[in-house]
N, C-alpha and C positions, 0 to 999 in steps of 0.2 A: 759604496758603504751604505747607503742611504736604502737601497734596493734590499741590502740585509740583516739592516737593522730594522725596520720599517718605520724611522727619524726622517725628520727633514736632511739634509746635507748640513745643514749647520750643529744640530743636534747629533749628528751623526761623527761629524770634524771634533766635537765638543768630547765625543765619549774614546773617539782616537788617543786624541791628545791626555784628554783623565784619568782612564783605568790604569797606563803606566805611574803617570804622575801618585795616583790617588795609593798602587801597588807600594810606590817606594816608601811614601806615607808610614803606609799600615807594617811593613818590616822594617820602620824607624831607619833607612837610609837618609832622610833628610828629614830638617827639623821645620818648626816655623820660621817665618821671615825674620822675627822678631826675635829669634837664637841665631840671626848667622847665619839660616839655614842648615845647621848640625844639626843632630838629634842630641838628646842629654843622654852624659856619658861620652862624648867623643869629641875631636879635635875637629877644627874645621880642614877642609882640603888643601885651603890655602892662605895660611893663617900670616899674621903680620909675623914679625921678630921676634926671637923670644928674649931681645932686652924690651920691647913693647908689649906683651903677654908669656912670657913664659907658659903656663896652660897650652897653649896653642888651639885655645876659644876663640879666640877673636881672625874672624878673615880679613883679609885685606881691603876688598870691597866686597860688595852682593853680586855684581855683575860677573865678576872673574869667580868666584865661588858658586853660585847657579849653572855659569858654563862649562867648569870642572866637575860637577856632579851630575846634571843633566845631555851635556853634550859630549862630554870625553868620557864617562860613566865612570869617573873615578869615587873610590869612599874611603869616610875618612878612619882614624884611627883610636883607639878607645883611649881614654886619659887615665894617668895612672889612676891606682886602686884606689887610696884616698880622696881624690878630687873624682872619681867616677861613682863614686860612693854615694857623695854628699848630694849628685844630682840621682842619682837610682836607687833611694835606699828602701826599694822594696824588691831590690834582688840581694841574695843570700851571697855573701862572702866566697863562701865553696863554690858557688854556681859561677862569681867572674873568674876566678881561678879558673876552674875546667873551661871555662868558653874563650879565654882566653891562647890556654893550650890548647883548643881543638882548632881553632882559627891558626894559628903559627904551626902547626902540626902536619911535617910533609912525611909521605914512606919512608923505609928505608931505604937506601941505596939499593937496585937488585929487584924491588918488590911493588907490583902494578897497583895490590891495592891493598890494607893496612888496617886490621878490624879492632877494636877495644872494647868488648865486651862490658867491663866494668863502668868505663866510662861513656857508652855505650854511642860511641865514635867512631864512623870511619873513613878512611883517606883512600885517593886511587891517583895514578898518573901523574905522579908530582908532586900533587894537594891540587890539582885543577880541580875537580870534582870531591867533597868530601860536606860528610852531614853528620850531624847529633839530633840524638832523642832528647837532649836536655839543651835546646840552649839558652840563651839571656828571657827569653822571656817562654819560648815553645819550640818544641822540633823544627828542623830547616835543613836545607840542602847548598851548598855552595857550588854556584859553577864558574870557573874563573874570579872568586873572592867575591861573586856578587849573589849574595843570600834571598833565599824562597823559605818564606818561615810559610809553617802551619795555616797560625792565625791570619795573615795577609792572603792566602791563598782563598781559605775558607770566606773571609770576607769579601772578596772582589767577586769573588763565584756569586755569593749572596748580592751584591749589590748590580751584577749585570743580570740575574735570574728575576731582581726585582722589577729592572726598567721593563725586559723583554714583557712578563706578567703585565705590566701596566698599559705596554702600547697594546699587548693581544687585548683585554678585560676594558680597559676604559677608553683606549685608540683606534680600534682595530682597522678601518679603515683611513690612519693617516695616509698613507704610501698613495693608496689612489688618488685621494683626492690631490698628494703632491703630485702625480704623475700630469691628473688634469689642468692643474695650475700651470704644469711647465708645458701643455698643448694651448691652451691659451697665451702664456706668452711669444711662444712661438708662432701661431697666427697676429700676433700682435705686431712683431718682427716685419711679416709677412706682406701688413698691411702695409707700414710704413716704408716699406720698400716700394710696393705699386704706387702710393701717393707721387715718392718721390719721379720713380719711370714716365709713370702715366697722368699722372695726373689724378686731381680728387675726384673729377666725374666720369673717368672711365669705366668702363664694363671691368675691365680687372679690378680694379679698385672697388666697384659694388660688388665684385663676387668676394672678395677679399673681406669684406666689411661683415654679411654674411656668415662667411666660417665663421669669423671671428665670435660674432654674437652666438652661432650654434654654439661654439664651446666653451662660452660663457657663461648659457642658456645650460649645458649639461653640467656643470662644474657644481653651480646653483641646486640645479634638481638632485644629483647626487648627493651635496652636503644636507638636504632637508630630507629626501629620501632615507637615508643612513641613520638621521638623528628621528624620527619618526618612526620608523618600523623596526631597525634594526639592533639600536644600542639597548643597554638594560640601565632600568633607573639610574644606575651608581655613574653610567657612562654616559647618558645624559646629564646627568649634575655637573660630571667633568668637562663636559663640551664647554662648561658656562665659562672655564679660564680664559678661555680664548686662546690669546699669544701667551699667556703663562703656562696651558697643559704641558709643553713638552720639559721648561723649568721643571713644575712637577713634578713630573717624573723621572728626571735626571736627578734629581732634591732625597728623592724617597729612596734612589740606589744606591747615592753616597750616604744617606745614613743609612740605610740597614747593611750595607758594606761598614760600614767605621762601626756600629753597634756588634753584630754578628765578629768581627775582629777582634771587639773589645772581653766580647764574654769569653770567644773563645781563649781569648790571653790570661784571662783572670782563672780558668778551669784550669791550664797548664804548670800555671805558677803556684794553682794552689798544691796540684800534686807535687810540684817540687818542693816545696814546701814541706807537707806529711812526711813526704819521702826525709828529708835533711833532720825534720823532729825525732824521727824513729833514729835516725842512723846516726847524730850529732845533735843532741839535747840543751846542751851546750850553746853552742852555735846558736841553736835556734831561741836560745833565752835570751842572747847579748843580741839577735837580730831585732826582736820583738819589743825590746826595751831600746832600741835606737844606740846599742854601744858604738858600733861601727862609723856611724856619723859622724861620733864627735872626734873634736881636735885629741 
């Protein structure tokens, strides 16, 4: 990972474990900690009773709701209209309706795969695979009931196109000098093994001592080399973080992934939108004036 990211292995482990994490985020599969880990608009995985929540908001605990969402990949389920309302009331009436049917919507018996023009929905193999132009917030694709919207795509693109830019423009040669780091500690290894065999004043042990400093000695010369002739102001200034550059840079791809996400979702909603004004006037006056919300 490290060799193709050009991260350290820990930065490297870090963007493994994130970009799914940060993907499910961005198509609202899971919420903050601080909701249950739901997103708003939906029931949790594994919610208590419903003589202790009727809603079915409330999980049981965080730990069995984390490993039902993250490890069994299961999702949860949208909360009636009124109560899903009150938490998303800057989606249109019409638009849960239809995404509601497109979500529950399998072919027909007989028929591989199931087009709606109108709604501009379609289904294949069961409902395994099935996608709308319109949905809760933008375009998305279903496979196996587990949603690839638009906006989350476009953002996660945006926010690993930003780290990669950052490690070529203000890193470019982290990877070496990790490379040399782990030839140093491998003569390091090396050394303390002869200590141990031979002894500290043996011939092995002085040629050992040797490598060692040569590739301490290159490690040194290439990080001032690099930063000396090589970087451009902007990536010299960055050197100055030290152990923070690579935060940095992991820092500037989750927000222009969660930014680039965010606009894209707000351009999709807004054409849904026009689109509901022109075609439902109506609609679009009681959404605007917040009718929908109330009791």
């Amino acid at each position: 990972m490290g060799n193709a990211t050009g991260l350290s292995p820990a930065a490297a482990a870090t963007i493994a474990f994130g970009v799914p994490a940060l993907y499910n985020t961005l198509t609202e599969k899971q919420g903050p900690i601080t909701q249950g880990l739901r997103p708003k608009g939906y029931k949790a995985v594994a919610p208590v009773s419903k003589e202790e929540d009727p809603t079915g908001k409330t999980p049981r605990n965080l730990v069995e709701e984390a490993g039902t969402r993250f490890f069994a990949g299961q999702t949860s389920q949208m909360l009636p209209f009124k109560e899903f309302i009150k938490e998303r009331p800057d989606i249109m009436p019409s638009t849960i309706k239809d995404y509601r049917r497109y979500v529950n919507r399998k072919p027909e018996a007989g028929k591989r795969i199931e087009i709606d023009p109108e709604k501009q929905t379609f289904t294949a193999f069961g409902g395994a695979i099935k996608g709308t132009a319109r949905g809760l917030n933008d375009p998305e694709i279903r496979l196996k009931g587990v949603p690839f919207t638009a906006s989350a795509t476009l953002g996660t693109a945006a926010g690993i196109a930003t780290v990669a830019a950052g490690v070529k423009k203000l890193n470019p040669y982290m990877q070496e000098i990790y490379k040399q780091e782990k030839a140093v500690n491998v003569e390091k290894l090396k050394l303390d093994d002869y200590k141990k065999g031979y002894g500290a004043d043996s011939g092995m042990t002085k040629i050992a001592e040797g490598k060692l400093k040569s590739a301490e000695d290159m490690l040194e010369n290439m990080k001032q080399v690099r930063y000396d002739y090589d970087l451009s102001p902007a990536a010299q200034k960055f050197q100055k973080l030290g152990s923070l550059k690579e935060p940095a840079i992991l820092l500037g791809g989750t927000l222009a992934a969660v930014g680039t996400a965010a606009v894209a979702k707000k351009l999709f909603q807004k054409a849904e939108q026009e689109r509901i004004k022109k075609e439902d006037p109506l609609q679009y006056k009681k959404y605007k004036r917040g009718d929908y919300t109330k009791e």
